[in-house]
N, C-alpha and C positions, 0 to 999 in steps of 0.2 A: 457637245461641241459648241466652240462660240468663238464663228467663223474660224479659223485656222487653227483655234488652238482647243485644246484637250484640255476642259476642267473637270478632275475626279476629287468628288467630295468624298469625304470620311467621316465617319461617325462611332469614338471611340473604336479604335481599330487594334487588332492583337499586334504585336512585334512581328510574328510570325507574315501577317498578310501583311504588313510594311516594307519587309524586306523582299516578298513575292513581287509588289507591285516595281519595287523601284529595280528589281533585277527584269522585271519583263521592259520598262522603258529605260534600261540600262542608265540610271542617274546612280549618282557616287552618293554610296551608301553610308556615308557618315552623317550625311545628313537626315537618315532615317532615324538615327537614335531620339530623337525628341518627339519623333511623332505619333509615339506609342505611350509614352506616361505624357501626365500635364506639369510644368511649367511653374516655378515661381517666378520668377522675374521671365521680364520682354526679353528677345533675344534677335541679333544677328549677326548671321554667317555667311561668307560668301565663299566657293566650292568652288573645280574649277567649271560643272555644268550647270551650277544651281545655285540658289538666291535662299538661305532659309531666313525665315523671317517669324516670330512669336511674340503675337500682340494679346492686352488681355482687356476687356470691354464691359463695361457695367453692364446689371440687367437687374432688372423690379421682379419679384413673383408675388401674388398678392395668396396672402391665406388667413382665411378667416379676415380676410379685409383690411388688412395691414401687410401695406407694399414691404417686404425684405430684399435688401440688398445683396447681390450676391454677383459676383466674378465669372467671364465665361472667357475661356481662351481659344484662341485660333491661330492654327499652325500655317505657315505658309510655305511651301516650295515651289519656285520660281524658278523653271528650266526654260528653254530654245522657244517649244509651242504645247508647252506642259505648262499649266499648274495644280499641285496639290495644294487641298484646303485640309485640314483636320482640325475637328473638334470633338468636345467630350459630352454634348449632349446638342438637343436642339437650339436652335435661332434664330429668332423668327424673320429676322432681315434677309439672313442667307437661305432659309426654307422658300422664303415670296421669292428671292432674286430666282433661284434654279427654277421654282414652278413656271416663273414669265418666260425662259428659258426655253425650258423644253415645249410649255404649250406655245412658242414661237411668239410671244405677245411682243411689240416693240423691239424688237432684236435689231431693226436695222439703227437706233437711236446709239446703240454702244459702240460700233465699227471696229473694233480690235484689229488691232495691224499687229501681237504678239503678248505671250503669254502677262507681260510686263504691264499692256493693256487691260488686260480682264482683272488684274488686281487694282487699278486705278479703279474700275468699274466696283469691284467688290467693296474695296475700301469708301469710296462713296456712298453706296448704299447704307455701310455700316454707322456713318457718320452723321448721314441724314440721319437714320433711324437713333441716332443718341442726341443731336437736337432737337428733336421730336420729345424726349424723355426730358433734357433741359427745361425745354418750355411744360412739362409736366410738372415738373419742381418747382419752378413759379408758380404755376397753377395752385397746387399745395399750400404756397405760402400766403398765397392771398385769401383764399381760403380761412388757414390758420389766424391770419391778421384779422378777418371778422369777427371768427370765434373769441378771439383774446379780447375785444372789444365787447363783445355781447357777453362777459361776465363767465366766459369756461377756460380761466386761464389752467384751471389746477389738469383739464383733463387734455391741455392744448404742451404740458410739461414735456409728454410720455411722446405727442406727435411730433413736437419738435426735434426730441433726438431721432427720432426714426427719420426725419427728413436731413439731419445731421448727417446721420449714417448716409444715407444715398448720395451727399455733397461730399463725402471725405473716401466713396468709394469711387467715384466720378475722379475724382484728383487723382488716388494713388494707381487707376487704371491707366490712366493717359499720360499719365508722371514719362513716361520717355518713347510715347508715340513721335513726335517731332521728330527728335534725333534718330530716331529709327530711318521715318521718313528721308528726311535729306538724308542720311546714308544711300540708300538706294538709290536716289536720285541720282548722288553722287557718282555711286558705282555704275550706272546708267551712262550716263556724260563721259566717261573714259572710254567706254566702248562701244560709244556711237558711230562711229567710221560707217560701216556696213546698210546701215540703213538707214533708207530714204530722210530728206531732209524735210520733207513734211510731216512724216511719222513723229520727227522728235518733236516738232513745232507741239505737233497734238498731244503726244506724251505729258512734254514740260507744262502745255494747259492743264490734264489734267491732275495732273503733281498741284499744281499752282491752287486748283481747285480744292485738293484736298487738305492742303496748307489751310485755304483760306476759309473749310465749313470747323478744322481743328481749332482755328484762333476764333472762330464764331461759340464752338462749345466752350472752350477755356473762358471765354469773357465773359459767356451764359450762366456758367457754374461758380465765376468769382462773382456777379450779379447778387447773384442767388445765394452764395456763404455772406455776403455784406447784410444783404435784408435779413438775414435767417438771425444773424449774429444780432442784430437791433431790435427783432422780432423778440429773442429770447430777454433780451435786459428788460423792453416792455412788460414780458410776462412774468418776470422777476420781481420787476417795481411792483406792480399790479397785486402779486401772489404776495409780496411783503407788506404792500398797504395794508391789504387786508387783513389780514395775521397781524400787523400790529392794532387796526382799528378793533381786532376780536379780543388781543390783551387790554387792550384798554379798558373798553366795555366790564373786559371780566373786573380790571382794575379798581376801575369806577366802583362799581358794586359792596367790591372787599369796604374800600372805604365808607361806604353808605351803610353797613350793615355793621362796622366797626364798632360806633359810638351804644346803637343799636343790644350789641352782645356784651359791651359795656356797660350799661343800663343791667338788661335780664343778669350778668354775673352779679352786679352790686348788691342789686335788691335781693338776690338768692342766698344771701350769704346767712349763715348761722349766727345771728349776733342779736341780743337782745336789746331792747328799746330801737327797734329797725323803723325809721319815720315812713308814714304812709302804709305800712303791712300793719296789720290786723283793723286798720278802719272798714266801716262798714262796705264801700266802694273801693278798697284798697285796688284792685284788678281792673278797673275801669280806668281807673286813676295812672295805674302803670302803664295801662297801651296807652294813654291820651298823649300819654310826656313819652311813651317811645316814637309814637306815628307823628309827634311836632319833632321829634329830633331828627327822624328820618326827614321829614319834610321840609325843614333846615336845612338839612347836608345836600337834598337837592337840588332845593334852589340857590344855593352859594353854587352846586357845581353849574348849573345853567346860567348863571351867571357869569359864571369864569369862562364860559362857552367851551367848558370838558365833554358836555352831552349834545 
């Protein structure tokens, strides 16, 4: 309980015990059918005793040391002094919010005046708990931006897209939180009459609040694909220097050993009266004129400032 109202969490739940729970607090059971499988798209519904409501929220797992991105959904039913939560594994925002809960930590800082409250409350947490993760992905970048500096652009290629991935799962998670959002809101504000005129004052704050940490993550995570996107062309430029400074090099070389193999063909060649072959020093004589041609082709290329 949290104050007046009745929050029963769920944790992958059968159809079977979905439709027990909602026939025991007699809620109109059509809005059980989503609460039993998960969800591609966000959803909402409004019933005539209940609010369903299906958001889906990034989340990092790290294995073997590389954070993967991965999707967690959360089901909402929104009745009188009910709310159901359903999801299909753990989280860690919703696992601390319930612990603080039941071990009574700070409970009187939430004040719920109705079930519509303790979602203001959940959804806060949850929102904290994903700019908390924003500011992680900065962290990452900055990071990444030293390494690209200090000469590790080839192993910062593989980091970048995984941070990629966490910026383009951040986007298509939150892709239509808002509009969800002012829905409810909305649906709220018609059928305000009934209750107290400071309940809605507190309400609409902390609507207002949840607006205002959602445009805080959106700004975070468009921050953060700006740097990531300049981060990558640096490492690009960087990964292409070098790769053309290694052709060149090899370039270089071809040509220094050109003239070189040009030499050792000529004199090799089966042909009588060959100048220089069969004198006594013939073989000293041929490395002297290869090692000054090589040594030519050098210094003309350090000259031209190719080396």
């Amino acid at each position: 309980m949290l104050g007046d109202v009745l929050w029963i969490d769920l944790v992958s739940p059968s159809q079977k015990e979905v439709n027990d729970l909602f026939k025991l607090y007699k809620l109109n059971n059509e809005a059980s059918h989503d609460l039993a499988r998960q969800s591609i798209r966000p959803k909402y519904a409004e019933f005539d005793d209940a609010t369903l409501i299906v958001l889906h929220f990034p989340a990092f797992l790290n294995r073997k040391g590389f954070p993967i991105g991965h999707i967690k959904e959360i089901d909402f039913v929104i009745s009188k002094n009910i709310i159901i939560t359903t999801r299909y594994e753990t989280f860690a925002p919703i696992d601390t919010l319930i612990r603080e809960i039941t071990e009574g930590h700070q409970l009187s800082k939430y004040k719920p005046s109705g079930s519509r409250d303790v979602f203001a409350v959940i959804m806060r947490r949850l929102y904290e708990h994903l700019f908390d993760e924003t500011e992680g992905i900065e962290h990452k970048l900055r990071i990444a931006e030293e390494k690209i500096f200090r000469g590790e652009e080839k192993s910062m290629v593989e980091n970048l897209s995984i941070i990629s991935r966490e910026v383009i799962d951040f986007k298509n998670a939150l892709n239509h939180h808002l509009e969800i959002i002012q829905s409810y809101k909305n649906q709220q504000q018609k059928s305000k009459s009934p209750r107290a005129k400071a309940n809605e004052i507190e309400f609409d704050r902390k609507i207002k609040e949840i607006i205002n940490l959602h445009g805080k993550i959106e700004t975070s995570v468009a921050r953060s694909d700006e740097f990531l996107d300049e981060l990558r062309r640096t490492n690009d430029s960087l990964l292409s220097a070098k790769q053309n400074e290694v052709m060149k090099r090899f370039t270089i070389l071809a040509f220094i050993f050109l003239p070189l193999n040009f030499i050792s063909a000529l004199f090799g060649m089966n042909a009588k009266n060959m100048p220089i072959i069969g004198n006594t020093h013939d073989f000293y004589i041929l490395l002297l004129l290869t090692a000054f041609v090589g040594c030519c082709t050098y210094i003309y290329f350090k000259f031209r400032k190719w080396l």
